[in-house]
N, C-alpha and C positions, 0 to 999 in steps of 0.2 A: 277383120281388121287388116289395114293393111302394115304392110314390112320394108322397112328401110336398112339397105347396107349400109355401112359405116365402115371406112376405112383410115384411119390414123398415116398419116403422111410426112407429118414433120416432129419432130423430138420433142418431147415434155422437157428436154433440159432448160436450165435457166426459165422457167416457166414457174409461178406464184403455187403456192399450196394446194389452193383450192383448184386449182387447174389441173393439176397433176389428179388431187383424189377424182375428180371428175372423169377423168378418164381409163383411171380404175373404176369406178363405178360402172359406165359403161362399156367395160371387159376387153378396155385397149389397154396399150403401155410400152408397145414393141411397134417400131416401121412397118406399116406394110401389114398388119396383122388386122382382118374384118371379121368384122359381127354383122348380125341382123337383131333389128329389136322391133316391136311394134310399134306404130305409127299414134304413142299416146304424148297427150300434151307434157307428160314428166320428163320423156325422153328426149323429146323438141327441146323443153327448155336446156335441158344440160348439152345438149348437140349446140343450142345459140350460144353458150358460155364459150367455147372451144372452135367453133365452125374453123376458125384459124387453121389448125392443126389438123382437120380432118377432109375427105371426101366424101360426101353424102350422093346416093344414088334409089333412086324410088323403087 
């Protein structure tokens, strides 16, 4: 399976609820702080809710 980086790039502040748990979820919260998660369709979805605030890289 493949792995995508994830990099959170702009501020959860001022940002809706479910936006913010989102990216708790996916083990961001801080600038600048990446993860790798596998390339499953749960994880796509929650990366489409937020794409805003993030960098994605294959």
């Amino acid at each position: 399976m493949a792995t995508i980086k994830i990099t959170q790039i702009k501020s959860a502040i001022n940002r809706p609820k479910r936006q913010k748990l989102t990216l708790q979820a996916l083990g961001l919260g801080k600038l600048n702080r990446t993860v790798e998660h596998n390339d499953t369709p749960q994880i796509l979805g929650m990366i489409n809710k937020v794409q805003h605030l993030l960098r994605i890289e294959k």
